[in-house]
KEKE-3310 file (N, C-alpha, C; in steps of 0.2 Angstrom, whole numbers, plus 5000, padded with zeros to 4 digits):
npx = (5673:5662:5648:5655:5661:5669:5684:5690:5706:5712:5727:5731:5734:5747:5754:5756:5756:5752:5740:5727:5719:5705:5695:5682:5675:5662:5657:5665:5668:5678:5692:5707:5723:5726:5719:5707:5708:5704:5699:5704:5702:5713:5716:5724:5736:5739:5742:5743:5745:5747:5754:5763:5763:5775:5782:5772:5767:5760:5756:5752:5746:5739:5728:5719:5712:5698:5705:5719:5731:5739:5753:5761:5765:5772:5765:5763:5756:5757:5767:5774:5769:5760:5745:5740:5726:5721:5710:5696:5692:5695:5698:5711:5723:5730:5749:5753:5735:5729:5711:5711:5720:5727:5734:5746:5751:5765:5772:5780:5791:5787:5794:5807:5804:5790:5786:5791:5783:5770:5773:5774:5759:5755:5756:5748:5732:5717:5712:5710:5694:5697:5688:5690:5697:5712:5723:5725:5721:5714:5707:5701:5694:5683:5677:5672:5662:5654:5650:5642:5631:5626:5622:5631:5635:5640:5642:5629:5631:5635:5634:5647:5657:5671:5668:5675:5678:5665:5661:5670:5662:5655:5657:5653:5647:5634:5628:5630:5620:5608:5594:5593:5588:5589:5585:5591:5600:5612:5617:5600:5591:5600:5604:5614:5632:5630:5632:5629:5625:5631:5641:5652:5656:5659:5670:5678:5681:5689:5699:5704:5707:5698:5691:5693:5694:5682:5688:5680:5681:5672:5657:5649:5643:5656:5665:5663:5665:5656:5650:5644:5639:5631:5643:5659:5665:5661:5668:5673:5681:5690:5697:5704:5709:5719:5720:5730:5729:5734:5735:5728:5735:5736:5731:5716:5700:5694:5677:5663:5648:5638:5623:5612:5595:5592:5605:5611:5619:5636:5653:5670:5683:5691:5696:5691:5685:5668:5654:5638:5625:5606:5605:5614:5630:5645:5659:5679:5689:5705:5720:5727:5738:5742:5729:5722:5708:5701:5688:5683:5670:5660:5648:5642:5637:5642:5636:5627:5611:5599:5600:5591:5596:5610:5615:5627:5637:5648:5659:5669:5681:5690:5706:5710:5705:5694:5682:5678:5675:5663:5664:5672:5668:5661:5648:5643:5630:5624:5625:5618:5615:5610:5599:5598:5606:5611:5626:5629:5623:5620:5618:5615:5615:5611:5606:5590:5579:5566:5553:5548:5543:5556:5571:5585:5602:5619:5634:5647:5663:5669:5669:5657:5651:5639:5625:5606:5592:5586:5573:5565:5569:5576:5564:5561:5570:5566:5575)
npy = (5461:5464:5466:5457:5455:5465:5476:5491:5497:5510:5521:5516:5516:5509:5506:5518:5521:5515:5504:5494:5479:5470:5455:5445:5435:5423:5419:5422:5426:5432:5433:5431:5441:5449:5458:5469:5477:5484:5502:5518:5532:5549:5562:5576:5581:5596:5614:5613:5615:5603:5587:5575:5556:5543:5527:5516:5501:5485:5471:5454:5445:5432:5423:5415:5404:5391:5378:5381:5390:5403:5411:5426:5434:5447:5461:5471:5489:5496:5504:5520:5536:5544:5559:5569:5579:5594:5602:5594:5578:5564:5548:5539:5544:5537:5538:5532:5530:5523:5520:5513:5506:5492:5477:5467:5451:5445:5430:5427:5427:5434:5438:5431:5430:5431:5419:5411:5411:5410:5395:5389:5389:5383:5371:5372:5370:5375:5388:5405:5410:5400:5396:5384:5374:5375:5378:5390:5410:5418:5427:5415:5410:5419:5417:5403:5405:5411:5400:5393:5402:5401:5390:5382:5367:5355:5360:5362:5354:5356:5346:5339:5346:5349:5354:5366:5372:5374:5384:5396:5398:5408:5421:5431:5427:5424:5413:5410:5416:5412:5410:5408:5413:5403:5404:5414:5409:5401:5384:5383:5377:5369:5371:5382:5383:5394:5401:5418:5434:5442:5436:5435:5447:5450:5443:5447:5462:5457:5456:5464:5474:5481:5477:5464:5448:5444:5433:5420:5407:5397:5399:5412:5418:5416:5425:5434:5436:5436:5442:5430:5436:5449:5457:5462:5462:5465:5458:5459:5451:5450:5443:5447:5446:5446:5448:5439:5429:5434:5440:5456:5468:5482:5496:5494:5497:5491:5492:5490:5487:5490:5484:5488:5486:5487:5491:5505:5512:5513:5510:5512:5499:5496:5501:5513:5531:5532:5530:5537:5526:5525:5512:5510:5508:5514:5506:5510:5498:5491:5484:5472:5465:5444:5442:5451:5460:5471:5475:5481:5480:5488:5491:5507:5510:5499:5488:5475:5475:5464:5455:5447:5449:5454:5466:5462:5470:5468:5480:5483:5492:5497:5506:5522:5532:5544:5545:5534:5526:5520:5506:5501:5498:5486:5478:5466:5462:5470:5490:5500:5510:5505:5498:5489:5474:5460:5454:5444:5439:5440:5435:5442:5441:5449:5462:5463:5472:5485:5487:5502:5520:5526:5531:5542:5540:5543:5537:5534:5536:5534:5523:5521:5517:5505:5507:5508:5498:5499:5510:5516:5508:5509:5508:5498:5505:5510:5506)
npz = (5941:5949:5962:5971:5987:5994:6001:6010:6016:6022:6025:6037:6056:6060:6047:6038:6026:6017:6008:6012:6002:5999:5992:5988:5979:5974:5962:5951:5934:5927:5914:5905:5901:5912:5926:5931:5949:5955:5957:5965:5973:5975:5988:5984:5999:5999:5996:5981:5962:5955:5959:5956:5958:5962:5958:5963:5971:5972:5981:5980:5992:5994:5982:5975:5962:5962:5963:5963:5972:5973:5981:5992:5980:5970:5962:5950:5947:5933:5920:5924:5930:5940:5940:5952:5953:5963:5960:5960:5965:5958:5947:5945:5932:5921:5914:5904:5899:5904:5911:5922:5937:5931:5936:5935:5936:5942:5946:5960:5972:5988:5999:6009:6025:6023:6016:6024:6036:6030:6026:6040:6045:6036:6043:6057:6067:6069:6067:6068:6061:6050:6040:6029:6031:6031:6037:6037:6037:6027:6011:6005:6014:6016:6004:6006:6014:6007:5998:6006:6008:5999:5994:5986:5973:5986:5995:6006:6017:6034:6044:6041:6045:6058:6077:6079:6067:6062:6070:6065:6055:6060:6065:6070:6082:6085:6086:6102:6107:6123:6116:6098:6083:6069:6058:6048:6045:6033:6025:6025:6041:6047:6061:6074:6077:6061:6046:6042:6031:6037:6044:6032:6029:6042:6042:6031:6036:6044:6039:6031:6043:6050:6059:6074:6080:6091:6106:6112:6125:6127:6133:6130:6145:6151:6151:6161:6179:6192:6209:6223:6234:6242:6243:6238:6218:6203:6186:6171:6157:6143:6126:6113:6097:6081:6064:6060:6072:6083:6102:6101:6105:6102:6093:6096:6103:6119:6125:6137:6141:6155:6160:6171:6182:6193:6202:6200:6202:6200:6205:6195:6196:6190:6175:6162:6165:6169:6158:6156:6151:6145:6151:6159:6162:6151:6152:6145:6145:6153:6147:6152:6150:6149:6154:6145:6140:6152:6163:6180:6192:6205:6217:6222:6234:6243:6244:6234:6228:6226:6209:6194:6182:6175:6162:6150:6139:6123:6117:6103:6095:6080:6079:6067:6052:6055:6045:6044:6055:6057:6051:6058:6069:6080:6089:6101:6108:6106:6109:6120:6111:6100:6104:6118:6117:6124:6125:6136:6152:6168:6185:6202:6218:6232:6243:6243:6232:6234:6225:6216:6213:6200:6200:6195:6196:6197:6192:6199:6209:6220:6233:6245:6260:6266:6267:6273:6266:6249:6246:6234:6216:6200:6186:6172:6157:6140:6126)
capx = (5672:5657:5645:5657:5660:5676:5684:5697:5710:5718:5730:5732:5742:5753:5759:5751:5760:5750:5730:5725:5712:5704:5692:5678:5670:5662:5658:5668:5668:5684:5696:5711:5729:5728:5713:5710:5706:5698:5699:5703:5704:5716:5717:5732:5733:5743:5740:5745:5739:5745:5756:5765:5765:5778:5784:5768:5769:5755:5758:5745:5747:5735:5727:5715:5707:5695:5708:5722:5731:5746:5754:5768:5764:5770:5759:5764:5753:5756:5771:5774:5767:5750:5745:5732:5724:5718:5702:5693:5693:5696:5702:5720:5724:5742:5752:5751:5733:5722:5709:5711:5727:5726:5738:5750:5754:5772:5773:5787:5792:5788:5801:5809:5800:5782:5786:5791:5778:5766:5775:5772:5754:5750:5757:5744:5728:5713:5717:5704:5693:5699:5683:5690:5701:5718:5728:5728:5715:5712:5699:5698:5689:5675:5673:5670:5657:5650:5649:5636:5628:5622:5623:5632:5637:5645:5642:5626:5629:5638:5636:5653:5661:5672:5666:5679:5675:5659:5661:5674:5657:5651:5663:5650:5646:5627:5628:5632:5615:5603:5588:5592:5585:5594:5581:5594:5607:5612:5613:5594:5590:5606:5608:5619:5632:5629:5634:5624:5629:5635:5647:5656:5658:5664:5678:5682:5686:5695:5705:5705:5712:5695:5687:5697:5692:5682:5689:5677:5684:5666:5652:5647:5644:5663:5667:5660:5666:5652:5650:5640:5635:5631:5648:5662:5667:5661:5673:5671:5688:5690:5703:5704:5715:5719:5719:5733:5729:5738:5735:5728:5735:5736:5727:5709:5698:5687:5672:5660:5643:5636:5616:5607:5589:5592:5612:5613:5627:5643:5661:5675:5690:5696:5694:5692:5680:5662:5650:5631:5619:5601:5604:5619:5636:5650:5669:5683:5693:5710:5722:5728:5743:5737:5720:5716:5703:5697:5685:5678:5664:5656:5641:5644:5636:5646:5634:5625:5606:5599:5595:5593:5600:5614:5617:5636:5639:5657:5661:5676:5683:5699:5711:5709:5701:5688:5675:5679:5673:5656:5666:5676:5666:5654:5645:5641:5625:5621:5624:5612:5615:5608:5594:5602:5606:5613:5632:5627:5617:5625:5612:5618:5615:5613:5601:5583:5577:5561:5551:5545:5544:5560:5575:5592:5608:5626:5641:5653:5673:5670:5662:5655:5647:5633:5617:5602:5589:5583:5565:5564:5571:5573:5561:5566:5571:5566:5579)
capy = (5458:5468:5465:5453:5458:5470:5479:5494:5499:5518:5525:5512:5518:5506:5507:5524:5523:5506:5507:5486:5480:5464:5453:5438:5432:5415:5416:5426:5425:5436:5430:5435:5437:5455:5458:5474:5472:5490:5508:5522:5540:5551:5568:5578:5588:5600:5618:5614:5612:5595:5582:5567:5549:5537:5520:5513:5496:5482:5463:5449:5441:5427:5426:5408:5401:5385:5374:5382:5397:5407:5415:5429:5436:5454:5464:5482:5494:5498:5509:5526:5540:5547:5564:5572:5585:5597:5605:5589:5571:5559:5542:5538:5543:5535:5539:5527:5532:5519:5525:5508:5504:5485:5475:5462:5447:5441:5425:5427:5427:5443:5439:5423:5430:5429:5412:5406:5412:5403:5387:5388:5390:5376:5365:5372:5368:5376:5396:5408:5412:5398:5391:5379:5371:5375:5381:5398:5415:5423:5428:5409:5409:5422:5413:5398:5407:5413:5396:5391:5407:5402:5383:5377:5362:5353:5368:5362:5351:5356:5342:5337:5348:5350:5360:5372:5376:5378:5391:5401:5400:5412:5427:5436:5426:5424:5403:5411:5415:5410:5409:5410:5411:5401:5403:5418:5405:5393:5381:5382:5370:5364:5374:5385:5388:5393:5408:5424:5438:5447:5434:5435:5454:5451:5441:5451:5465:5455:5452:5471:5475:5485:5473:5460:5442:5441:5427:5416:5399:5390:5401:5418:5418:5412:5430:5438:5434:5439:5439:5427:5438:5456:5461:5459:5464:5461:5458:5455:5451:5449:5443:5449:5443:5452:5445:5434:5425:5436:5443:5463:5473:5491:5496:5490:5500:5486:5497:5484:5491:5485:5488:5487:5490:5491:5494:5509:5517:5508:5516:5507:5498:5495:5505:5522:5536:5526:5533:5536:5526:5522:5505:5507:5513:5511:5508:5508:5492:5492:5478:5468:5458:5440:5444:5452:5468:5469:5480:5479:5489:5487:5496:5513:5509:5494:5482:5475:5473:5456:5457:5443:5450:5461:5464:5463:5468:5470:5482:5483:5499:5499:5513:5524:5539:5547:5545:5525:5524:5515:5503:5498:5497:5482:5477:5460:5461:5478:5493:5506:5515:5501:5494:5483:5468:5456:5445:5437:5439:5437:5435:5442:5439:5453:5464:5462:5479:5486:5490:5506:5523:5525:5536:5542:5540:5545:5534:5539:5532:5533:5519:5524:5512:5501:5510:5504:5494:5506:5512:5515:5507:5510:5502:5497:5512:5507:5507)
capz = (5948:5949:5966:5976:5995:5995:6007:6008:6023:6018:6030:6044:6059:6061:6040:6035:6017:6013:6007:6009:5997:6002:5990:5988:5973:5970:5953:5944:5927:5922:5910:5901:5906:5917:5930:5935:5956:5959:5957:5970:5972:5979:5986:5988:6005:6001:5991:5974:5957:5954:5962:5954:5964:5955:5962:5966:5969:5976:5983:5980:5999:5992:5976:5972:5958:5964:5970:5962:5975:5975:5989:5992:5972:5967:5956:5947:5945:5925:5923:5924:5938:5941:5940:5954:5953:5967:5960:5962:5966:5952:5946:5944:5925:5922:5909:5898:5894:5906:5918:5930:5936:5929:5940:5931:5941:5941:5952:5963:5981:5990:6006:6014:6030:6022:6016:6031:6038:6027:6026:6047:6045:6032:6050:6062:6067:6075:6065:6070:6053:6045:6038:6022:6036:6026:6038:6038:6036:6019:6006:6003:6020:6015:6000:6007:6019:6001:5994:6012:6010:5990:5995:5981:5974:5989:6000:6006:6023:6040:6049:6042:6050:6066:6081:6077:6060:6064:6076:6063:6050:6063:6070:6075:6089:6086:6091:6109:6111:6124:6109:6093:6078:6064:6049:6043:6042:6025:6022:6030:6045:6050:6070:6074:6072:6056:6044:6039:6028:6042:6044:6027:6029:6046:6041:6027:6039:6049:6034:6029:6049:6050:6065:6077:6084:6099:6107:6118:6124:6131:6134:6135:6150:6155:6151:6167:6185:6196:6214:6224:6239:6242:6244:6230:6211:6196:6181:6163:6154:6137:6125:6108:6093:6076:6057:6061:6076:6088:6105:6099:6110:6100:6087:6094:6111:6119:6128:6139:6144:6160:6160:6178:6183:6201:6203:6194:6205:6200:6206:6193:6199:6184:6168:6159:6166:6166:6153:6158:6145:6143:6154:6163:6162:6147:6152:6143:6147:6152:6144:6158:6147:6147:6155:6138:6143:6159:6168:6185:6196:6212:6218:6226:6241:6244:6245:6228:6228:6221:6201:6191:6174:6172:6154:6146:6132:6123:6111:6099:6088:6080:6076:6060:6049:6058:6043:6043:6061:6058:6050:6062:6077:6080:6097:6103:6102:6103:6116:6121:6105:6094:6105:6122:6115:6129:6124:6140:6156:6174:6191:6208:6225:6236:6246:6241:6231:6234:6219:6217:6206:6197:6202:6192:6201:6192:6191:6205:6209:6226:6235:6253:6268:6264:6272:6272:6260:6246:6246:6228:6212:6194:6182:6165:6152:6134:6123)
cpx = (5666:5652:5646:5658:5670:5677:5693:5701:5714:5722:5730:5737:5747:5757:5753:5754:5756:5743:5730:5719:5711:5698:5688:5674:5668:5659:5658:5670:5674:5688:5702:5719:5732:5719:5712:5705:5703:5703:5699:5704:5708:5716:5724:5730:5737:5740:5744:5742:5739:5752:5757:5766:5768:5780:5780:5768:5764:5758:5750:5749:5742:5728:5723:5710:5704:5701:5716:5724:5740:5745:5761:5769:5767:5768:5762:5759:5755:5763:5770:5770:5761:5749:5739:5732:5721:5713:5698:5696:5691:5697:5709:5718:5733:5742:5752:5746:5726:5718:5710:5717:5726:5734:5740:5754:5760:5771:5780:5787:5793:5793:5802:5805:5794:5782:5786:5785:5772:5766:5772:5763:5750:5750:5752:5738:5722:5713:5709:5703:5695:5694:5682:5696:5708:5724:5730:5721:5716:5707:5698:5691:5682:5675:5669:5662:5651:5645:5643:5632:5624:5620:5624:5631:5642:5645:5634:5627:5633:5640:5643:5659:5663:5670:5668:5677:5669:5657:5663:5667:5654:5655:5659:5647:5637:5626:5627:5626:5612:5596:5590:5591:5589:5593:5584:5599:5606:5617:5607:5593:5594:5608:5612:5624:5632:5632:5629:5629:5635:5642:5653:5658:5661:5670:5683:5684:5688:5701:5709:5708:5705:5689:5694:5690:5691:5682:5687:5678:5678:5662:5654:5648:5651:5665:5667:5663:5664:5653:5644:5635:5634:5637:5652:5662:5662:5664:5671:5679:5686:5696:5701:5709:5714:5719:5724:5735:5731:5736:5734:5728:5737:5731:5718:5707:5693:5683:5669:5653:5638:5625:5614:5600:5590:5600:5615:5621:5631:5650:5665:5680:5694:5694:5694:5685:5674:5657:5642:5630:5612:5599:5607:5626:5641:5656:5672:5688:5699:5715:5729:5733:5740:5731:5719:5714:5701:5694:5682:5675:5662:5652:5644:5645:5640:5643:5629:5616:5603:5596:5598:5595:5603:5616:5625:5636:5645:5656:5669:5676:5690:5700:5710:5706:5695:5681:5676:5677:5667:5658:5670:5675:5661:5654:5644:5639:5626:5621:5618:5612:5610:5600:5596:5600:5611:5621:5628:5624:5621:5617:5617:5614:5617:5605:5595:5581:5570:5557:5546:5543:5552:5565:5584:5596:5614:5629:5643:5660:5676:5666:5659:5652:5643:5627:5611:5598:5585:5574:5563:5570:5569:5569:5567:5565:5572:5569:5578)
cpy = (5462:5465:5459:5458:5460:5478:5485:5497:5506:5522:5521:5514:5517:5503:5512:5525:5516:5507:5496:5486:5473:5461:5447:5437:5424:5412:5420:5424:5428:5432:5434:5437:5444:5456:5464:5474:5479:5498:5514:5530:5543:5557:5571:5581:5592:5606:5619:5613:5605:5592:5576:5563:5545:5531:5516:5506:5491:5473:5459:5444:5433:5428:5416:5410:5395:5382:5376:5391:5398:5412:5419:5431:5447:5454:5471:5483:5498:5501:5518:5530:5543:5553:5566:5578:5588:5600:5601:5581:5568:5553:5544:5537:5542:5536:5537:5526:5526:5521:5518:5506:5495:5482:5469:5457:5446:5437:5426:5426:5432:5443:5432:5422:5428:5423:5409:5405:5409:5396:5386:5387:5385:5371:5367:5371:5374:5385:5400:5413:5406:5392:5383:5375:5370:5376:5389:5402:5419:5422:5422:5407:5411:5418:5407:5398:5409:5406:5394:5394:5405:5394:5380:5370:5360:5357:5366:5357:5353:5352:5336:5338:5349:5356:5368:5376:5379:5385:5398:5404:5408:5419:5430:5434:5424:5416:5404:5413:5413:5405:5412:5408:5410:5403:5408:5415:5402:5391:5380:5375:5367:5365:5378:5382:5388:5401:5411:5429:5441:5444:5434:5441:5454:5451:5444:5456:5465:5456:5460:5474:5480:5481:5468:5453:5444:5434:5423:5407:5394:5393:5409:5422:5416:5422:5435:5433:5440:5437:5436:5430:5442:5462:5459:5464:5459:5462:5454:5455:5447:5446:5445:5447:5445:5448:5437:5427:5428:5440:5453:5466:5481:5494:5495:5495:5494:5492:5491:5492:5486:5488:5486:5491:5491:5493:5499:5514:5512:5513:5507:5509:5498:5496:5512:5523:5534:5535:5532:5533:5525:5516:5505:5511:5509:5511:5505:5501:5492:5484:5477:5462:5451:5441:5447:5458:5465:5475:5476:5485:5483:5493:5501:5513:5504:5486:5481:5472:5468:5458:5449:5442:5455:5462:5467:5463:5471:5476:5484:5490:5499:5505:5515:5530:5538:5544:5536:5521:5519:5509:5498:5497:5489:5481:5469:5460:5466:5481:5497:5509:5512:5497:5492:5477:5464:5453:5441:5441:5437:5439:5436:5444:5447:5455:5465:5467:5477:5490:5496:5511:5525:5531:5536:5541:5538:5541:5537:5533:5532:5530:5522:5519:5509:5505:5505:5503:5499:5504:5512:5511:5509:5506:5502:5503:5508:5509:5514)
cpz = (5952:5956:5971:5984:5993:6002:6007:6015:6021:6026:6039:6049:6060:6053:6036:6026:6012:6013:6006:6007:5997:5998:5990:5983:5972:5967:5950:5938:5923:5919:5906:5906:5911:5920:5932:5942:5956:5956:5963:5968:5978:5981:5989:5994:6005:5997:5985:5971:5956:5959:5959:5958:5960:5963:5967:5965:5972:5975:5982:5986:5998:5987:5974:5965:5959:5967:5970:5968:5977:5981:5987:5984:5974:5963:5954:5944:5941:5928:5922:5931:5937:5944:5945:5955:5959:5968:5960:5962:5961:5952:5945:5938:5925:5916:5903:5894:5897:5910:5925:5929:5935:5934:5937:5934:5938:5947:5954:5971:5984:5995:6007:6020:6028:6020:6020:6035:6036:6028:6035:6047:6045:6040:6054:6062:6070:6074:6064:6063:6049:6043:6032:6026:6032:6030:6038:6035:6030:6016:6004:6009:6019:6008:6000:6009:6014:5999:5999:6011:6002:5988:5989:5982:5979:5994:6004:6015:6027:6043:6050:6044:6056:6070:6079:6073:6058:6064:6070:6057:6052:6068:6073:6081:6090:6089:6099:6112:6114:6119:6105:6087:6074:6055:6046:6040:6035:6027:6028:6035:6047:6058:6068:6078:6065:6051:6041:6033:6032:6042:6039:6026:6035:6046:6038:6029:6044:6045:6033:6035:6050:6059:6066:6078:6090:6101:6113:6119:6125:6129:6133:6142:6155:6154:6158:6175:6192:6204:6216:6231:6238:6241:6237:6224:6205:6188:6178:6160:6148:6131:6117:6103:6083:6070:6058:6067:6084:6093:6101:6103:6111:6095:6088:6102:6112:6126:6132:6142:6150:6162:6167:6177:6191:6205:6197:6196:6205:6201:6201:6196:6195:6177:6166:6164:6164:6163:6154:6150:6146:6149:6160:6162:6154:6150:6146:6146:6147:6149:6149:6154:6144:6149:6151:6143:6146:6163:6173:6191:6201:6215:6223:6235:6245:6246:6236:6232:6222:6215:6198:6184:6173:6167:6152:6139:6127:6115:6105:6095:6089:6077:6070:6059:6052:6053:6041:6050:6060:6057:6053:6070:6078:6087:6096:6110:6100:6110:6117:6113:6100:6097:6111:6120:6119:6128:6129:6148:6163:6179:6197:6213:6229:6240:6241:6239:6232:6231:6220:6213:6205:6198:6197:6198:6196:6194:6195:6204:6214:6229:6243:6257:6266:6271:6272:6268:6257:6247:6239:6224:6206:6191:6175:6161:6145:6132:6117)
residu = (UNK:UNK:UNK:UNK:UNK:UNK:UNK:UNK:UNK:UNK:UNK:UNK:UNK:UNK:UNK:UNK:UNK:UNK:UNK:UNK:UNK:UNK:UNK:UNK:UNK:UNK:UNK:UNK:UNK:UNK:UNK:UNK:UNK:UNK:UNK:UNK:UNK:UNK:UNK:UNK:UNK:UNK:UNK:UNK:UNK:UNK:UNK:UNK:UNK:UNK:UNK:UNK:UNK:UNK:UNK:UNK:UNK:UNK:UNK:UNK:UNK:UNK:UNK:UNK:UNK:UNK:UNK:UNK:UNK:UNK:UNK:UNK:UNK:UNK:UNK:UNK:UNK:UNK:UNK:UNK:UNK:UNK:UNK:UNK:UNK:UNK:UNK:UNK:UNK:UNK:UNK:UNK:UNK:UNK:UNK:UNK:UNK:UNK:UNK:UNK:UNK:UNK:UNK:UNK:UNK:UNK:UNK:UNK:UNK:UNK:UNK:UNK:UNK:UNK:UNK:UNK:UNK:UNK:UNK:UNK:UNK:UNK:UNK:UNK:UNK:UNK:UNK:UNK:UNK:UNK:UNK:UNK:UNK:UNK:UNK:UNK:UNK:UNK:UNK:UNK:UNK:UNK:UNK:UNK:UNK:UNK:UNK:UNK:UNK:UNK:UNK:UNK:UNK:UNK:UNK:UNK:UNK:UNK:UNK:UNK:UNK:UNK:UNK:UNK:UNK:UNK:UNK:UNK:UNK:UNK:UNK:UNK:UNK:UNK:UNK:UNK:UNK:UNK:UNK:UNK:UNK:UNK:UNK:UNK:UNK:UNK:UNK:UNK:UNK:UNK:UNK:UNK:UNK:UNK:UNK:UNK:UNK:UNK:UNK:UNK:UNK:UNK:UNK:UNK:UNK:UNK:UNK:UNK:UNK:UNK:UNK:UNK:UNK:UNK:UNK:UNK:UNK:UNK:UNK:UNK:UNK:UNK:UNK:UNK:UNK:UNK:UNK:UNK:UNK:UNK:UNK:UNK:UNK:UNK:UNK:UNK:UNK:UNK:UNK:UNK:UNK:UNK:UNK:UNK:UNK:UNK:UNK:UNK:UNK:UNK:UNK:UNK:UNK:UNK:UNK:UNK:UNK:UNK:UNK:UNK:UNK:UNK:UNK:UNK:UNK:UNK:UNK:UNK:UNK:UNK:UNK:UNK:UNK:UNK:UNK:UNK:UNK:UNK:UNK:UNK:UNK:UNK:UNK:UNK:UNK:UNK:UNK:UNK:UNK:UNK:UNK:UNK:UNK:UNK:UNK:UNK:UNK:UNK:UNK:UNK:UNK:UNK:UNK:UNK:UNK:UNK:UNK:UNK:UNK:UNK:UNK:UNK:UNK:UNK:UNK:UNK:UNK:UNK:UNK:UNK:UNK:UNK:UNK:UNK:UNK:UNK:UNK:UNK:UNK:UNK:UNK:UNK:UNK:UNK:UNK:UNK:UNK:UNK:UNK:UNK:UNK:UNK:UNK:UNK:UNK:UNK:UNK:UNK:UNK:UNK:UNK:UNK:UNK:UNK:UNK:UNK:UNK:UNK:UNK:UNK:UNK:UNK:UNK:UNK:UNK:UNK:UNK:UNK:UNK:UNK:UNK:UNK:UNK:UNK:UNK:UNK:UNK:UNK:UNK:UNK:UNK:UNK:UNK)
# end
């Protein structure tokens, strides 16, 4: 299974005893009546010379062959315990003399819950990620996203797809742009939305619990609720939803970066301790129940000066090992860090700035009086 798209979850904090191991291939060639799915290393943390781990055990949660796909499979991991050593990191040598744990299907039924749970699934409609319109989210989905991305046989037209389906082609949200270019999409020439690689890696750590769904109902732009005069709030609210479809309300931080070039002094009503960057400020987003993540700011002074492009843009990071952070962060588009890359753009209505040379001014969390019309503003700050 050598250079398909794989992806590994160790030490998650809501089941720290469980390593997930999530795969896409679509054209594997293996053959033969045991597969082995991947190789990992472990180290001990404790101060000893060695360390036996017995009664390892792995689930195939879903498991296809083309049209052929078992569901709720356990797998053993060979028998016998595995010896690790402490003076360096290694593979798993098990006892029996293999260096890869080869994992030996027996079809069976892993729980009545995870059945049920399936059987519910195959009934619904509309299953965020679910690109082969099946009913439900798994590695059949990145495969599918593969089969676009290499334009097989039969994998070659869009246009017979539902809006929805569409959309799932593309988790990263790039269709939502303003202008964008599609010539990285495949199958070539068809619009957006469309899939890139990015997308097949996306989903695949969706699947891995390494990334969430950002979830937009219409537009971009629906996310933001700007004011229309000088006075007023403005709120961006977001909803996010996790491999299975559901409301994510642990495990994941939504950040929001608000850029300005002439309302650089913003006091938050609603959020974490705002963050200078480059453009604007970053907050933390508080989760607001149904309202999903919600921050909102309003200018220090207490009146907003008019600008015709303030940039929003959401960031996601979920929970986990420190050196796995890069991994689990993505932007929509991109914050300061990466370049300012917009999600979506809002215009507001207020006192007329008067262009000038270019002044900092800090984040505050206390607002004060509306004075009168500035003399200077900032210009724009290259990313």
């Amino acid at each position: 299974w050598a250079g398909y798209l794989f992806a590994c979850t160790m030490l998650d904090s809501r089941a720290p005893e469980e390593i997930l191991l999530v795969g896409a291939q679509a054209s594997s060639t293996a053959r033969g009546s045991a597969l082995a799915v991947a190789s990992f290393t472990v180290r001990a943390r404790a101060n000893i010379t060695s360390h036996t781990v017995s009664g390892i055990t792995a689930y195939i949660d879903s498991l296809s062959f083309g049209e052929t796909k078992i569901t709720s499979t356990e797998a053993v991991a060979a028998n016998g315990s595995v010896a690790i050593l402490t003076s360096r990191r290694r593979l798993l040598e098990w006892e029996a003399g293999s260096k890869l744990a080869v994992f030996e299907t027996q079809l069976m039924q892993r729980s009545s819950r995870s059945f049920a749970r399936n059987s519910r699934r195959l009934l619904q409609t509309n299953i965020l990620g679910d690109t082969n319109e099946d009913g439900r989210f798994d590695p059949d989905d990145v495969l599918r996203v593969q089969e676009y991305l290499v334009e097989s046989a039969g994998y070659q037209n869009l246009s017979m797809l539902s809006a929805f389906t569409r959309q799932q082609l593309d988790p990263t949200l790039d269709y939502l742009r303003e202008e964008y270019d599609d010539t990285m999409c495949r199958p070539a020439g068809q619009g957006a939305p469309c899939p890139t690689f990015e997308d097949a890696q996306y989903l695949l750590r969706v699947l891995s619990q390494k990334y969430r769904f950002l979830v937009v109902e219409s537009s971009a732009r629906s996310i933001v609720s700007a004011p229309n005069t000088s006075m007023g709030n403005l709120t961006v609210a977001v909803h996010v939803a996790d491999n299975n479809g559901d409301p994510a309300d642990v495990g994941v931080t939504v950040a929001v970066e608000i850029g300005t070039r002439f309302n650089r002094a913003l006091s938050v009503l609603e959020g974490g301790v705002p963050e200078e960057t480059q453009h604007g400020i970053m907050v933390e987003a508080v989760h607001a129940g149904e309202e999903g993540y919600r921050i909102t700011v309003a200018p220090s002074s207490g009146a907003w000066y008019e600008e015709k492009d303030v940039s929003v843009v959401v960031v996601l990071q979920t929970q986990g090992q420190a050196s796995d952070a890069s991994r689990r962060r993505f932007s929509f588009f991109g914050s300061s860090l990466e370049g300012l890359d917009a999600f979506t753009t809002v215009g507001i209505s207020g006192i007329a700035p008067v262009t000038s040379s270019p002044t900092t001014q800090v984040p505050t969390s206390t607002p004060t009086s509306p004075t009168t019309s500035p003399t200077v503003s900032p210009s724009t700050v290259a990313p």
